[in-house]
N, C-alpha and C positions, 0 to 999 in steps of 0.2 A: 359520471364515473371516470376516473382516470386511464387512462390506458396503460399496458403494460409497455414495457420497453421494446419485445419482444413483435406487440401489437402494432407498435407504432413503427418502427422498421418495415414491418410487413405489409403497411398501410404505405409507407416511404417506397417500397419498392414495387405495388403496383400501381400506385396511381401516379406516382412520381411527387407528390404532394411535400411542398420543402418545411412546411411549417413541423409536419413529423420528425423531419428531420433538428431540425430547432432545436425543439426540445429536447431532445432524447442529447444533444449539443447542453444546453441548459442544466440539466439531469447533471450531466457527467465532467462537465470541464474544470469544475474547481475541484474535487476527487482527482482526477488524471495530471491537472497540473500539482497537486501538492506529492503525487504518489512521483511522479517524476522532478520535482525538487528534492526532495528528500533522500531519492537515491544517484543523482547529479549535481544535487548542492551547487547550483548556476540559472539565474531565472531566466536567461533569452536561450538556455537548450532545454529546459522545463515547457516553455514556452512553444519552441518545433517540436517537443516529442508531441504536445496536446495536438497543434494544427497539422501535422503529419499523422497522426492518430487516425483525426476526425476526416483526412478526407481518404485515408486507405477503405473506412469504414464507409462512407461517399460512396468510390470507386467500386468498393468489392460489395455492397449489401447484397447481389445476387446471390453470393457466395454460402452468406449464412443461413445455417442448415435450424430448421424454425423447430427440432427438436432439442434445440442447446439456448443455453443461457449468455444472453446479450451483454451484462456484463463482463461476464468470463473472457467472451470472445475480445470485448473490448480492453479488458485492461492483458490481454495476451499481445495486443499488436503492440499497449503502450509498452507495456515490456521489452519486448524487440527492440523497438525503435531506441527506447535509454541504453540495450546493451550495442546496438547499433553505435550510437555516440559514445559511450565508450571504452567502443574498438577503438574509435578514431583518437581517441587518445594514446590508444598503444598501450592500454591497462590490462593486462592477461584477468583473463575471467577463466581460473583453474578449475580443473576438479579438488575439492575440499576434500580431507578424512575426516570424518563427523564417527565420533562415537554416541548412539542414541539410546545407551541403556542407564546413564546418569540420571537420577530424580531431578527437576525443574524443584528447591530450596525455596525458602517463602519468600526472600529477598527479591528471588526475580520475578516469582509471583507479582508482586507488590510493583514489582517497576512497571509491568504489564499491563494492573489493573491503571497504574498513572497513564500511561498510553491511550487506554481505553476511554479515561475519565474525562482528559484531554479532547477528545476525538468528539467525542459525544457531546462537550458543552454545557450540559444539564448540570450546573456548580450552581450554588448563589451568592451573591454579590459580594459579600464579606471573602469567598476565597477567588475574586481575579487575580488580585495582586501575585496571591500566592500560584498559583496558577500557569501564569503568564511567565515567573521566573521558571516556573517547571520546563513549561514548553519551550524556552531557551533553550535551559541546558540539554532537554534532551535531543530537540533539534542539534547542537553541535556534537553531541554524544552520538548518535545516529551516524554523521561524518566519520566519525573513528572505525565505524564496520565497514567489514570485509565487502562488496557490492553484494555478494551471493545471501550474505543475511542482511544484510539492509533492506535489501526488496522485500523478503518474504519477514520480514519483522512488520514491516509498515505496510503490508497486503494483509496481516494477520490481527495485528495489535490497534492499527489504526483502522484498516476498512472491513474488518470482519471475516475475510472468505475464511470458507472453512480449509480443512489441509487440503480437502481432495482437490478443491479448486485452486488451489495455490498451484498444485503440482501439474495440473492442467495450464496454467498461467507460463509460468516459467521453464515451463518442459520435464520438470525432473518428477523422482518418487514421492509419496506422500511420506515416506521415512526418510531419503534427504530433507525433504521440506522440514520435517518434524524436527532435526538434528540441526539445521540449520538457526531454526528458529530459535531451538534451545542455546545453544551458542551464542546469537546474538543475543538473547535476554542476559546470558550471562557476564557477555561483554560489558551492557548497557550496565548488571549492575555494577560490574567493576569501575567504570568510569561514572557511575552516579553513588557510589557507597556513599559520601555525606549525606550526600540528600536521604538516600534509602534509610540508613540509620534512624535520619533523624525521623522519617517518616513514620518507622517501623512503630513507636511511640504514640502515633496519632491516627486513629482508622479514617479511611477512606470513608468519603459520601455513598460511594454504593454498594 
């Protein structure tokens, strides 16, 4: 039976045993590098947030408290470390006014569940093609947001966390979170309306 992630730390940090550590490496690194390309769009600083990630998590496993969720914690440091990089660009990471009582429209709906559908892979063969152009454009559509909904669009739409862990992640409310998110879907569909349109015509597989 596989262990949990939470296990396998716990196993890491008494016995010192590195293969726990490995994996739980294995587990997470193609997640952590794409969640820090997407919102640094540069793959050798996608690259240091992953290997600076992994060894605070090295360093500190003492730290984590074995009644919290090991991802949380994990993609909290990846977090840091991208707004860490950037500072060093000199890019102000402001506070946003988010109005959160707008309905989420089916348009951005739809661009979400393309995120989702993406993410997930489960397509069959006949829609790569189409697909793959998807993931382009949203990949450079994702560039166009603001960093504050960038992150929490692609902690949400791509890897799932719910809000409350979002807002655990990146430090803020689960109603910033919320607002945030909304905004960026609606970004996204602004800068993907062709596609949206044209999609709107054709249901999604799931």
């Amino acid at each position: 039976m596989e262990l949990t992630d939470e296990a396998l730390l716990e196993s890491f940090r008494k016995t010192g045993n590195s293969d726990c550590f490995t994996t739980l490496v294995r587990r997470y690194q193609d997640r952590l590098y794409n969640l820090a390309y997407r919102v640094l769009t540069n793959e050798e600083e996608a690259e240091e947030v992953v290997q600076d990630t992994f060894l605070r998590i090295h360093e500190g496993a003492s730290n984590f408290r074995t009644s919290n969720v090991f991802a949380g914690w994990l993609f909290r440091i990846a977090h840091n470390a991208c707004l860490d990089i950037l500072r060093t660009r000199q890019k102000e990471i402001g506070n946003l006014s988010f109005d959160d009582t707008q309905p989420i429209r089916d348009g951005v709906e739809k661009t979400r569940l393309v995120l989702q559908q993406i993410a997930d892979g489960k397509v069959g063969p006949e829609e790569n093609v189409r697909l793959q152009e998807q993931a382009q454009l949203i990949e450079e559509s994702l560039k166009e947001l603001p960093d504050e909904q960038r992150v929490v669009v692609v902690l949400r739409d791509v890897e799932g966390f719910s809000y409350e862990e979002i807002a655990s992640i990146v430090g803020s409310s689960a109603g910033t979170v919320r607002s945030r998110i909304h905004y960026g879907r609606l970004k996204l569909r602004e800068l993907l309306r062709s596609y949206v349109l044209a999609a709107d015509s054709a249901p999604l597989s799931r």
